[in-house]
DSSP file (Angstrom, degrees, kcal/mol; ACC not computed):
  #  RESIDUE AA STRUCTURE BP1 BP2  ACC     N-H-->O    O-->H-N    N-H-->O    O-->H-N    TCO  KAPPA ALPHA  PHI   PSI    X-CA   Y-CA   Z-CA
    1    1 A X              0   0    0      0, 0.0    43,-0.6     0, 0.0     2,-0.3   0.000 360.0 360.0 360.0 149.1    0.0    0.0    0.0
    2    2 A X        -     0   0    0     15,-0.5    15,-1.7    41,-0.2     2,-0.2  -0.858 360.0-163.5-123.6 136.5    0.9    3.6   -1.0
    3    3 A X  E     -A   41   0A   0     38,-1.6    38,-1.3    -2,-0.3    13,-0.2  -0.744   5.6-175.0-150.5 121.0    0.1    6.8    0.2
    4    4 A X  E     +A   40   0A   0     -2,-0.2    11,-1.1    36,-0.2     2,-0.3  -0.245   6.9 176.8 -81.7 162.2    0.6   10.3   -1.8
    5    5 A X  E     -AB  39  14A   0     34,-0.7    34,-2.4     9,-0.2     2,-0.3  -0.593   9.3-173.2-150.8 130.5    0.0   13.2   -0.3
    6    6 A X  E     -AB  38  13A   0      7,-1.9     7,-2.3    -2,-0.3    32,-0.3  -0.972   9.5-158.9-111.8 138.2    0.4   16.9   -1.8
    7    7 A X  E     -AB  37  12A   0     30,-3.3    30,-0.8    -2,-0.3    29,-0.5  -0.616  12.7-179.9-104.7 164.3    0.0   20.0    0.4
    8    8 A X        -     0   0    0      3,-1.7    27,-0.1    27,-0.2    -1,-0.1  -0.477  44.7 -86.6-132.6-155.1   -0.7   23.0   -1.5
    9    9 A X  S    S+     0   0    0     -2,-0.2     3,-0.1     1,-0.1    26,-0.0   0.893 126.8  24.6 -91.2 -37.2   -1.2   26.7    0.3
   10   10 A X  S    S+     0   0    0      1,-0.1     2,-0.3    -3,-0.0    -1,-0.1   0.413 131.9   6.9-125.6   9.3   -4.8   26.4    0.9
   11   11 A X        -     0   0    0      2,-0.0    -3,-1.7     0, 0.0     2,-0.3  -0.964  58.7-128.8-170.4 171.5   -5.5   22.0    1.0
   12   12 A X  E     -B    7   0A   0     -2,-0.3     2,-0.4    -5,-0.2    -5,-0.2  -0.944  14.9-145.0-136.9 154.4   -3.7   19.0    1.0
   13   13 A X  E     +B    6   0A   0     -7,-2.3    -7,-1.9    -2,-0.3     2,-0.3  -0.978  19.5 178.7-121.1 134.4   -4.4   16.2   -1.2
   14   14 A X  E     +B    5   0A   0     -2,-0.4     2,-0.2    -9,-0.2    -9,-0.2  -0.989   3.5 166.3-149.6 146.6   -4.1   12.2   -0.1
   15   15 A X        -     0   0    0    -11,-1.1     2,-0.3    -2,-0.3    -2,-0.0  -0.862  25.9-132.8-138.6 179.8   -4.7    8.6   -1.9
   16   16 A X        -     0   0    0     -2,-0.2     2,-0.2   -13,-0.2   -13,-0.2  -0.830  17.2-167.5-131.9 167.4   -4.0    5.8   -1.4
   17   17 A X        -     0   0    0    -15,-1.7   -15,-0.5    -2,-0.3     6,-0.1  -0.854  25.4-168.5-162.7 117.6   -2.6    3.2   -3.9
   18   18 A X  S    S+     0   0    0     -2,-0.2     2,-0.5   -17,-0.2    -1,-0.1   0.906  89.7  65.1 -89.1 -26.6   -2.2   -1.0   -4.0
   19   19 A X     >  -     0   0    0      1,-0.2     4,-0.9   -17,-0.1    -1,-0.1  -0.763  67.0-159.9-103.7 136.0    0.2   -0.2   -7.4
   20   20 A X  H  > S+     0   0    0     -2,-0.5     4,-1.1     1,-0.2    -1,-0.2   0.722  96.8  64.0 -83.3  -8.0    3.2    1.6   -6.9
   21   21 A X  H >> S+     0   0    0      2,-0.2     3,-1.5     3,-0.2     4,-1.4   0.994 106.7  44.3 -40.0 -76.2    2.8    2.3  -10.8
   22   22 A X  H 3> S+     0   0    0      1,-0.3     4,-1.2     2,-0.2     5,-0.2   0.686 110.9  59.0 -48.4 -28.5   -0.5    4.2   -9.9
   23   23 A X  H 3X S+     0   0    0     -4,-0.9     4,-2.0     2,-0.2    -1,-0.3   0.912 108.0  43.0 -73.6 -40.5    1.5    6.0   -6.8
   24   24 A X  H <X S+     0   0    0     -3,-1.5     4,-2.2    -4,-1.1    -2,-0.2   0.885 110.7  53.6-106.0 -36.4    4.1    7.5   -9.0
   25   25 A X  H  X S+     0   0    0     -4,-1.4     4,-1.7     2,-0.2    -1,-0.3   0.892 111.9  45.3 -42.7 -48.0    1.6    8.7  -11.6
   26   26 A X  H  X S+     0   0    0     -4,-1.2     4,-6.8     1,-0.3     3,-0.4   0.971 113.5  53.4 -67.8 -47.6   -0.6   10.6   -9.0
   27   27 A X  H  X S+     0   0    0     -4,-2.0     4,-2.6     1,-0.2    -1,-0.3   0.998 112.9  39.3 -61.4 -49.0    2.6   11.9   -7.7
   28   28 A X  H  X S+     0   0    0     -4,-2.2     4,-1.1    -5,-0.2    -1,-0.2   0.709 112.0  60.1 -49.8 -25.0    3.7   13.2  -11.0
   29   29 A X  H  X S+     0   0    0     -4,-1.7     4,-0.6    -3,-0.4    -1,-0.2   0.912 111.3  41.3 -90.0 -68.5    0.1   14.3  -11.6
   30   30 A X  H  < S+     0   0    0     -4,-6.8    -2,-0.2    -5,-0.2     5,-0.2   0.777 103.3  61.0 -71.4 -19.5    0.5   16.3   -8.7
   31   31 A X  H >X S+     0   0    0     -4,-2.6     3,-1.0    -5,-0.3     4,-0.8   0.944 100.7  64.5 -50.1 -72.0    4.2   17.8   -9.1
   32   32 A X  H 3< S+     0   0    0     -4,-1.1    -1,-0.3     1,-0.3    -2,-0.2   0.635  96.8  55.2 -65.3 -30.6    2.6   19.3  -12.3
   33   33 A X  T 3< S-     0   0    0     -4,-0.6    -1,-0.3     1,-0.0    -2,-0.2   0.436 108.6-120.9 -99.2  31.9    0.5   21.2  -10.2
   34   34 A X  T <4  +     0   0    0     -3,-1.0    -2,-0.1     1,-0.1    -3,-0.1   0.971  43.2 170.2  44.5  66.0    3.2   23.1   -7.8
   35   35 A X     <  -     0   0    0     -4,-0.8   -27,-0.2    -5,-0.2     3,-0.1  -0.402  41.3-103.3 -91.2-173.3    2.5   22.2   -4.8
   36   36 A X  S    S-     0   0    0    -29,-0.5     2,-0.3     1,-0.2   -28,-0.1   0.776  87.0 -28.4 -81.1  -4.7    4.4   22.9   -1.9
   37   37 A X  E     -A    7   0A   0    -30,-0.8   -30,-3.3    -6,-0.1     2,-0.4  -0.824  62.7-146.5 172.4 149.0    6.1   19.9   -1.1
   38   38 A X  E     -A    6   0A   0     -2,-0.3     2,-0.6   -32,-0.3   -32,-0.2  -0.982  10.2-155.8-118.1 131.4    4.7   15.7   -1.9
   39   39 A X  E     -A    5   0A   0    -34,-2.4   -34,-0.7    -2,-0.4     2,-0.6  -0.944   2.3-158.2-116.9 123.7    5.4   13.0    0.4
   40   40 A X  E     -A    4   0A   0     -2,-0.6     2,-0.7   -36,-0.2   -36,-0.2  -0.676  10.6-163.5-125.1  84.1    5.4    9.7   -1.0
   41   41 A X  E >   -A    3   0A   0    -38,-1.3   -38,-1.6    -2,-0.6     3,-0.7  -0.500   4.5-161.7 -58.0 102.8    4.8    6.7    1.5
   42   42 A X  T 3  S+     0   0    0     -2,-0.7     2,-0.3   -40,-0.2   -40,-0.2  -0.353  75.1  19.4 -87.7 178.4    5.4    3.0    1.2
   43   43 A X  T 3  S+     0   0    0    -42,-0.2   -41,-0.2   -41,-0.0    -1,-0.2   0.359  84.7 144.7  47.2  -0.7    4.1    0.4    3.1
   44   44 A X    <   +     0   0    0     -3,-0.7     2,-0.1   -43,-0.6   -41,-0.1  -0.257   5.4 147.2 -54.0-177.7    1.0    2.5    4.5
   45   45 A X        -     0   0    0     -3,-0.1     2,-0.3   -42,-0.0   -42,-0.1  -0.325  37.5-130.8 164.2 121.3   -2.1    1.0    5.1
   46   46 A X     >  -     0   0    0     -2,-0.1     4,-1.7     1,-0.1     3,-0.3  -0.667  30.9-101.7 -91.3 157.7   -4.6    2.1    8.0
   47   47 A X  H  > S+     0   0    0     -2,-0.3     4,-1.5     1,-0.3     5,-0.1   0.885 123.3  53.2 -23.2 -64.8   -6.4   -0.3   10.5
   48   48 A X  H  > S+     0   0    0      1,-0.2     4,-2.0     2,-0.2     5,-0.3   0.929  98.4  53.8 -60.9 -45.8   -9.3    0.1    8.4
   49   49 A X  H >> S+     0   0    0     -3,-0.3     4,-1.4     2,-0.2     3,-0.7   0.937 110.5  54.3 -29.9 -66.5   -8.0   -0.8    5.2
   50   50 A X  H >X S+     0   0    0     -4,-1.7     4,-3.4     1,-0.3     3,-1.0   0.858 112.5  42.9 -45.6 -70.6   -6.7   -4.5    7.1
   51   51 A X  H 3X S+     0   0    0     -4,-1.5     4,-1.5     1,-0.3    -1,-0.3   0.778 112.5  44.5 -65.0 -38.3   -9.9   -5.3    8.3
   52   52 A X  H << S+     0   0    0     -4,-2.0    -1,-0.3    -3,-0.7    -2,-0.2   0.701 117.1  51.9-102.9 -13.2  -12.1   -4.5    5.5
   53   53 A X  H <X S+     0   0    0     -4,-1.4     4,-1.4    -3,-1.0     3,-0.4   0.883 115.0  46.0 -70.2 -52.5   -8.9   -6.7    3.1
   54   54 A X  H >X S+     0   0    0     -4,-3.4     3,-1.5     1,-0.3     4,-1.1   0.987 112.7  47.5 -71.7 -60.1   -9.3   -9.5    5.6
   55   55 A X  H 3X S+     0   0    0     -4,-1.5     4,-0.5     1,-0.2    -1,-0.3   0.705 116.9  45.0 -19.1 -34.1  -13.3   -9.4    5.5
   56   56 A X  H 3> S+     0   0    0     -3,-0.4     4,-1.2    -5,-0.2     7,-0.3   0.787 102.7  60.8-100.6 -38.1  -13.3   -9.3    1.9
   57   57 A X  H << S+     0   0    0     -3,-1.5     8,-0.3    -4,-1.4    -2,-0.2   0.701 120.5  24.7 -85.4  -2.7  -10.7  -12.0    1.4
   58   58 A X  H  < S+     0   0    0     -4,-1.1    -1,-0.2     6,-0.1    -3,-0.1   0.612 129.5  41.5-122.5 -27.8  -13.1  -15.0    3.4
   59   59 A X  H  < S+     0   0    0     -4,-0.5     2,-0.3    -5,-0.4    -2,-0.1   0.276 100.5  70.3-108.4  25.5  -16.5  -13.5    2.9
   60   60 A X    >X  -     0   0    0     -4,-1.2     3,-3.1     1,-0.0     4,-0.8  -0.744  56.0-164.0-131.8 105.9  -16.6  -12.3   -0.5
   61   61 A X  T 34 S+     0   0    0     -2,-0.3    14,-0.1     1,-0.3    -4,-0.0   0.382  88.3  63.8 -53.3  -4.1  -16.6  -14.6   -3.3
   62   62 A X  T 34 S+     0   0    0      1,-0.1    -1,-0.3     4,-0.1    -5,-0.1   0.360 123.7  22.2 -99.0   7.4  -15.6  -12.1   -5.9
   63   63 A X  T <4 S+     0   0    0     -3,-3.1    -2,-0.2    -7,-0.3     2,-0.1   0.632 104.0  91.7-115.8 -30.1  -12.3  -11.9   -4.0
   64   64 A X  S >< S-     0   0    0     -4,-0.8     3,-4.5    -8,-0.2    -6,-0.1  -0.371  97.8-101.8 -76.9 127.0  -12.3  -14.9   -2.2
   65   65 A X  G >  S+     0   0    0      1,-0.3     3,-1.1    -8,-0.3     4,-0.1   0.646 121.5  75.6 -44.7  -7.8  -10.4  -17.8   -4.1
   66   66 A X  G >   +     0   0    0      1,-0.2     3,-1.8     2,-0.1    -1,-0.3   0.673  69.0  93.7 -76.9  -9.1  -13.9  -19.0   -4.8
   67   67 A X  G <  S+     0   0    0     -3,-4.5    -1,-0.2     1,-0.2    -2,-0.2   0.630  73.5  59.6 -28.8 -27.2  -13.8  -16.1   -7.3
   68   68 A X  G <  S+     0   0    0     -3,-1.1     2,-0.8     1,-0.1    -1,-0.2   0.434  80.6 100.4-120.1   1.1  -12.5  -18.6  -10.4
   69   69 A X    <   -     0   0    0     -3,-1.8     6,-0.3     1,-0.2    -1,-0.1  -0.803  66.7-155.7-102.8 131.0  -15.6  -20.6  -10.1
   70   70 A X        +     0   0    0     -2,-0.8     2,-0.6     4,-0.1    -1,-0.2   0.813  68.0  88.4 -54.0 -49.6  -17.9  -19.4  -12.9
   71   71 A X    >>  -     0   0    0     -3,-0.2     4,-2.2     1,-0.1     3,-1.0  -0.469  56.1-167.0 -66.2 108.5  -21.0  -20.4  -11.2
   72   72 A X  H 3> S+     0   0    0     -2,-0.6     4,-1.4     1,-0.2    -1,-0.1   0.659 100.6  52.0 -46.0 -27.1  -22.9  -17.7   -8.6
   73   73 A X  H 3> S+     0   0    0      2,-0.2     4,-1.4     3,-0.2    -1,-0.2   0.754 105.1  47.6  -3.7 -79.0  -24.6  -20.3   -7.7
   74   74 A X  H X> S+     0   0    0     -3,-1.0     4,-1.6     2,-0.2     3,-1.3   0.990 112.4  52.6 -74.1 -93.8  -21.8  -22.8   -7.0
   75   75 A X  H >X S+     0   0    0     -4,-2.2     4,-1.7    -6,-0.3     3,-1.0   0.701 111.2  48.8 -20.3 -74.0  -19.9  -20.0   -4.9
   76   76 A X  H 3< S+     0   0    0     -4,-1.4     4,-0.3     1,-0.3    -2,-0.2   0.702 112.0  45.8 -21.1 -63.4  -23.2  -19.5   -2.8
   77   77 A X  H <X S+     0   0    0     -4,-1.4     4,-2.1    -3,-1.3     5,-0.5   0.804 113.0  47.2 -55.1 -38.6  -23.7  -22.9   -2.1
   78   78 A X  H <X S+     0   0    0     -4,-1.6     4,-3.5    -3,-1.0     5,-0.5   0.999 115.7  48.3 -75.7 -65.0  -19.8  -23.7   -1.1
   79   79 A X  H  < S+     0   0    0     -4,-1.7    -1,-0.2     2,-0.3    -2,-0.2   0.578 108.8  54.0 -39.0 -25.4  -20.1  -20.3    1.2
   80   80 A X  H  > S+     0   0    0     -5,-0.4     4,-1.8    -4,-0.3    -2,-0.2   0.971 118.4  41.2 -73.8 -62.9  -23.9  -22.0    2.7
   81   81 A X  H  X S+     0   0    0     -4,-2.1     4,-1.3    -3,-0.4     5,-0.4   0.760 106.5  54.1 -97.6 -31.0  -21.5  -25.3    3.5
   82   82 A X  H  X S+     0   0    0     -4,-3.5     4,-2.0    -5,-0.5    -1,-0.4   0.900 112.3  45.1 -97.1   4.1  -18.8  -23.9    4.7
   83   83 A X  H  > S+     0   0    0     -5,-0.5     4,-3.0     2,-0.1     5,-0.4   0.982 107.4  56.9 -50.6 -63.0  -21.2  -21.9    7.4
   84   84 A X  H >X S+     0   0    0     -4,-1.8     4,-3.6     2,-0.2     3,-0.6   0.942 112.3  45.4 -25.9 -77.5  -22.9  -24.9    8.1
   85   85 A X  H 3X S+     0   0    0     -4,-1.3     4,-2.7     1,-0.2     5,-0.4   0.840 113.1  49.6 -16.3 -59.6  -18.9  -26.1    9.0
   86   86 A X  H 3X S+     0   0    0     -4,-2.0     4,-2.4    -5,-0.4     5,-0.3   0.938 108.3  48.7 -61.3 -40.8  -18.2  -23.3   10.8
   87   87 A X  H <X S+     0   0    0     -4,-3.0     4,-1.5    -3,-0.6     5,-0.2   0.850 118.6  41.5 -80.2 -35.7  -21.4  -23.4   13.1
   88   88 A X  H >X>S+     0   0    0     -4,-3.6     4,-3.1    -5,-0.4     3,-1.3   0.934 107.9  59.0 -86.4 -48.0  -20.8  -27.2   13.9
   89   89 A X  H 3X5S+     0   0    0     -4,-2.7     4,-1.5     2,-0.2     5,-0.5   0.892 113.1  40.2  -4.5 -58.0  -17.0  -26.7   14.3
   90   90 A X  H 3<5S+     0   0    0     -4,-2.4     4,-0.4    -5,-0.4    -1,-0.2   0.844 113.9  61.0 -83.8 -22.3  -18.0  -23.9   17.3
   91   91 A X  H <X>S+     0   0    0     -4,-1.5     4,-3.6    -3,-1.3     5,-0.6   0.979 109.8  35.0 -59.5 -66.2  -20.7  -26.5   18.3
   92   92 A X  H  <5S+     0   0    0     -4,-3.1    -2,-0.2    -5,-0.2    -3,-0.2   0.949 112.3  56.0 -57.2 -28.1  -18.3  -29.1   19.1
   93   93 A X  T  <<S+     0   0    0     -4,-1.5    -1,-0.2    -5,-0.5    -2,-0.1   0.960 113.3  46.7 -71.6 -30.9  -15.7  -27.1   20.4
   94   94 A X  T  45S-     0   0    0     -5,-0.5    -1,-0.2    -4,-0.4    -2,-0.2   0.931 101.8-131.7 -55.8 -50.0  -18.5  -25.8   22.9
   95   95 A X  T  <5S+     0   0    0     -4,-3.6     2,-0.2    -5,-0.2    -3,-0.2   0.967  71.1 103.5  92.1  59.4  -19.8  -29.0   23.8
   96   96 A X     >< -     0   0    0     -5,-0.6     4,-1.4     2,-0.1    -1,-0.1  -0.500  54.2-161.2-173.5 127.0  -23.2  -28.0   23.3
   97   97 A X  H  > S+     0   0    0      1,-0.3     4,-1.6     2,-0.2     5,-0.1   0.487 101.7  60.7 -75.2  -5.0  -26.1  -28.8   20.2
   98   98 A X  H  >>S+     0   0    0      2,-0.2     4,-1.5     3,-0.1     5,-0.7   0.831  99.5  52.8 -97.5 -48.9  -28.2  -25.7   21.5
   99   99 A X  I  >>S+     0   0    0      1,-0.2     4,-2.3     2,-0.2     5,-0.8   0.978 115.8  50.0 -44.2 -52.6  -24.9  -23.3   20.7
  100  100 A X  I  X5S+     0   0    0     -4,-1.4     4,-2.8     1,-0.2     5,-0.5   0.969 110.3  40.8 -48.5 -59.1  -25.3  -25.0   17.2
  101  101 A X  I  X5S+     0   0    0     -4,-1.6     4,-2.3     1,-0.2     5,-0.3   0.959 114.2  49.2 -67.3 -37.6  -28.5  -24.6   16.5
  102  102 A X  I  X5S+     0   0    0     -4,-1.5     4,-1.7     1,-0.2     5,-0.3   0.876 119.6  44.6 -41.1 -46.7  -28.8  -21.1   17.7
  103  103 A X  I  X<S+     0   0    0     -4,-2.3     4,-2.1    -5,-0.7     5,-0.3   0.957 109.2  53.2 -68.9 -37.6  -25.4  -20.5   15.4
  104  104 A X  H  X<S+     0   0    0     -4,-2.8     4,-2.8    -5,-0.8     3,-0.4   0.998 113.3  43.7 -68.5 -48.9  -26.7  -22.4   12.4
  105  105 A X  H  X S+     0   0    0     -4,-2.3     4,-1.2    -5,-0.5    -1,-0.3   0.941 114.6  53.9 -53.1 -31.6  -30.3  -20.0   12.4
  106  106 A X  H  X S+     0   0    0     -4,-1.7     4,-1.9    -5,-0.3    -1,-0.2   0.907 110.2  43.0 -81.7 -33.1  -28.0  -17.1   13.0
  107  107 A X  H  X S+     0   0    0     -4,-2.1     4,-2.3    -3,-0.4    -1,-0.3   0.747 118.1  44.0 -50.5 -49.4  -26.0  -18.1    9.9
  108  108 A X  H  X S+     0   0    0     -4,-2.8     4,-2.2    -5,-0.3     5,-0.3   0.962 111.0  54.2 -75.3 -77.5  -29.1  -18.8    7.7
  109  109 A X  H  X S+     0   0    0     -4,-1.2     4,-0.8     1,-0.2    -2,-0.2   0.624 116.7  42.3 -26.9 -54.5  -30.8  -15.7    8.8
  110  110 A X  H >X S+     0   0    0     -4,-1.9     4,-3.5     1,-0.3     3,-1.4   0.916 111.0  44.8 -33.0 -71.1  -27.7  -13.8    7.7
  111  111 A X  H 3X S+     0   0    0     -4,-2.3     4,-1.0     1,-0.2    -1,-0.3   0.845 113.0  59.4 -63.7 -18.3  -26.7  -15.0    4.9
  112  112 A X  H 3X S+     0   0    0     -4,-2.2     4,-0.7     2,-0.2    -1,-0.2   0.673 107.8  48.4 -48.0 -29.7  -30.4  -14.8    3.9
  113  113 A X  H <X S+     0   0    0     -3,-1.4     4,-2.4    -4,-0.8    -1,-0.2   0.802 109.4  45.5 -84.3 -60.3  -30.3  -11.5    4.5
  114  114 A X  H  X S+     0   0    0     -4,-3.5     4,-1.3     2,-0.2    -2,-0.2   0.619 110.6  55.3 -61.6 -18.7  -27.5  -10.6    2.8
  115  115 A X  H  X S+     0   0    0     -4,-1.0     4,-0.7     2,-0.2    -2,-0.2   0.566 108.1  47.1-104.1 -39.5  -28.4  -12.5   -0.2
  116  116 A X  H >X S+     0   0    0     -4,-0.7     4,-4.3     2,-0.2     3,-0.6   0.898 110.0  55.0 -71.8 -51.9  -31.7  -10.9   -0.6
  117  117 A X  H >X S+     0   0    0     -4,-2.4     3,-2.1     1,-0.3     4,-1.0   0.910 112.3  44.1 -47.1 -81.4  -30.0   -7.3   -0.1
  118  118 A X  H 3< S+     0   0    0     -4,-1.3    -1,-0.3     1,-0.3     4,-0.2   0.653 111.0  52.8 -40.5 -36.9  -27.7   -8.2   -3.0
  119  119 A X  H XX S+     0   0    0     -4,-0.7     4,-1.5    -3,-0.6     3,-0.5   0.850 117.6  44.0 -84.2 -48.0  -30.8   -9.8   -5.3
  120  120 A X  H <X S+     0   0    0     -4,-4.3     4,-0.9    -3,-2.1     3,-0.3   0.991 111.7  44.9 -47.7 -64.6  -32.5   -6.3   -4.6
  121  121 A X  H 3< S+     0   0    0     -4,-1.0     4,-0.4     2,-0.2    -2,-0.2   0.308 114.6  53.6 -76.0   3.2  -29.9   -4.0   -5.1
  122  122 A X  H <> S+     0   0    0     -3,-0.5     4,-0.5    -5,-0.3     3,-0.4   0.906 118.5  36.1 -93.5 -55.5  -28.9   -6.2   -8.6
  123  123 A X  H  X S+     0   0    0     -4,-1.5     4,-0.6    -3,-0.3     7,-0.3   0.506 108.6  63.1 -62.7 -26.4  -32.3   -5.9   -9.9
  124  124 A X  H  < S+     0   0    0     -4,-0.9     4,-0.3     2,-0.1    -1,-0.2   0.691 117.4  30.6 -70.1 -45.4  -32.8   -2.4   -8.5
  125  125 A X  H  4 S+     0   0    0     -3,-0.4    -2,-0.2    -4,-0.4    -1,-0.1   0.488 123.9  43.2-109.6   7.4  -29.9   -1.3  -10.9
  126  126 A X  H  < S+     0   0    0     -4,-0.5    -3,-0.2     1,-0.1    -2,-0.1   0.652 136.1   9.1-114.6 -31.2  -30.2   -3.8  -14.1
  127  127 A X    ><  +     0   0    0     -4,-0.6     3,-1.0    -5,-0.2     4,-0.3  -0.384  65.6 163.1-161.3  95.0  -33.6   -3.5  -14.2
  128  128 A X  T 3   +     0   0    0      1,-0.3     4,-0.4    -4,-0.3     3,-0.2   0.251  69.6  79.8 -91.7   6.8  -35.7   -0.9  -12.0
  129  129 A X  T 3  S+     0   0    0      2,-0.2     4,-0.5     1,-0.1    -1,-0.3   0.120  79.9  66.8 -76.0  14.8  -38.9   -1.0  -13.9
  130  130 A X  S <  S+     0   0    0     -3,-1.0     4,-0.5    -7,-0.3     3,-0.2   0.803 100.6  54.7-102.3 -24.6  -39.8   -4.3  -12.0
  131  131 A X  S  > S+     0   0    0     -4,-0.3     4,-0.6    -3,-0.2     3,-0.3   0.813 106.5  53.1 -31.7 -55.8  -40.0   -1.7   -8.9
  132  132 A X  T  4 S+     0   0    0     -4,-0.4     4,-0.4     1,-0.2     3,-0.3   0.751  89.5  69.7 -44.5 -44.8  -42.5    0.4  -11.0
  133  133 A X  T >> S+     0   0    0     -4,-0.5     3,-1.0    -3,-0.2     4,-0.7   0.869  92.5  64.9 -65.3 -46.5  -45.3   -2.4  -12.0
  134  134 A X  G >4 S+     0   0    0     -4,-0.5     3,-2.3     1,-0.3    -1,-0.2   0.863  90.1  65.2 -80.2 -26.2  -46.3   -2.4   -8.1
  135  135 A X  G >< S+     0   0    0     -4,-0.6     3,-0.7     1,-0.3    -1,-0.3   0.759 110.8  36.3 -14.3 -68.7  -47.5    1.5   -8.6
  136  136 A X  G <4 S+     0   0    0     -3,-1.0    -1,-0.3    -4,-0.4    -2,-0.2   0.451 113.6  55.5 -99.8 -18.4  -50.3    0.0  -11.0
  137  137 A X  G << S+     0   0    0     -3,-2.3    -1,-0.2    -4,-0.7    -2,-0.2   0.040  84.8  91.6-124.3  13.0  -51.0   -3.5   -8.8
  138  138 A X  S <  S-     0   0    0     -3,-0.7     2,-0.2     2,-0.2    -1,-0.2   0.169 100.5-119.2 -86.2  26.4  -51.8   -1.1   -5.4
  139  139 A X  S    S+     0   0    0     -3,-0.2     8,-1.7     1,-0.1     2,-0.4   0.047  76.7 106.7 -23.5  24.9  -55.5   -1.0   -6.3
  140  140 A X  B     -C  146   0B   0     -5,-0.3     6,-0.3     6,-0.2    -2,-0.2  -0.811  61.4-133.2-104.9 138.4  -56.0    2.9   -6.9
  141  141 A X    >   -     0   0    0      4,-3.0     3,-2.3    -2,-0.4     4,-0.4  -0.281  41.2 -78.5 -58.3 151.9  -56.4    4.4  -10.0
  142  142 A X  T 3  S+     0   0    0      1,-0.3     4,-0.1     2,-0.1    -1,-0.1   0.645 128.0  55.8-105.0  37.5  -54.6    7.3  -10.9
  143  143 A X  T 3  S-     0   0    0      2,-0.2    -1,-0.3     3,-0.1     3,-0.1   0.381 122.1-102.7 -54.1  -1.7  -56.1    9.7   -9.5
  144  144 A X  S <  S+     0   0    0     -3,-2.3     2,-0.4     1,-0.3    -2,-0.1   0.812  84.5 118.3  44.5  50.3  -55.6    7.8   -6.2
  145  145 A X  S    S-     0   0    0     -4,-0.4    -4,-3.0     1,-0.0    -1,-0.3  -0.912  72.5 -95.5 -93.0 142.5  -59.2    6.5   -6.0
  146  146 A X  B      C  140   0B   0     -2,-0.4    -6,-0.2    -6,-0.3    -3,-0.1  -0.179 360.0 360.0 -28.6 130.9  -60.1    3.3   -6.0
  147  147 A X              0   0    0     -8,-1.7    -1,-0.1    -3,-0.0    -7,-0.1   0.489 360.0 360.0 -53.8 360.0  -61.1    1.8   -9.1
């Protein structure tokens, strides 16, 4: 991780950067624009960056080595089973089938959750007229009377 920053007189400017290619352009980018002085940082990365890189790299399948299988599907399902894993894994290690079942609902409910969110927000931007149709199926006319 990379981090530019150019101060000028009246602001400072900062990125971040995972290619040091990208760092040195931005830096060049910004020489061009006189500042007063550029600072160029290797190895940054904040706290937040780390968690949200580890988070991403076991629970998101477009990052996640389950990435190179084609099927969305397929991912889903291998992400369902290895929950399933996880929640009897914490069962045994507990010693007790009511921490499992309590974990396994908490698991479904989640990913259920999350799964729906995603299935909205997909449909919501590929195709937002299926949002529209309920307008006409509320049973008021429009005027907003009843038919």
């Amino acid at each position: 991780m990379y981090r530019v920053t150019a101060f000028f007189k009246t602001h400072k400017v900062s990125r971040l950067f995972d290619d040091v290619n990208d760092a040195i352009e931005f830096r060049d980018d910004a020489d061009a624009h006189y500042p007063l002085r550029v600072i160029f940082e290797k190895g940054y990365a904040p706290m937040r960056t780390f968690v949200i890189n580890s988070w991403n790299s076991v629970m998101n399948s477009d990052v996640s080595p389950l990435k190179n299988i084609p099927d969305l599907q397929v991912r889903h399902m291998l992400m369902q089973v290895l929950a399933w894993m996880w929640c009897i894994t914490f069962a045994m290690l507990v010693g007790s089938w009511t921490v499992f079942a309590i974990s396994a609902i908490a698991h479904v409910m989640l990913i259920a959750a999350i799964v729906i969110t995603v299935a909205t927000f997909e449909t919501a931007k590929r195709k937002p007229a299926v949002f529209t149709a309920f307008q006409s199926r509320n049973g008021r006319g429009n005027g907003g009377e009843h038919e």
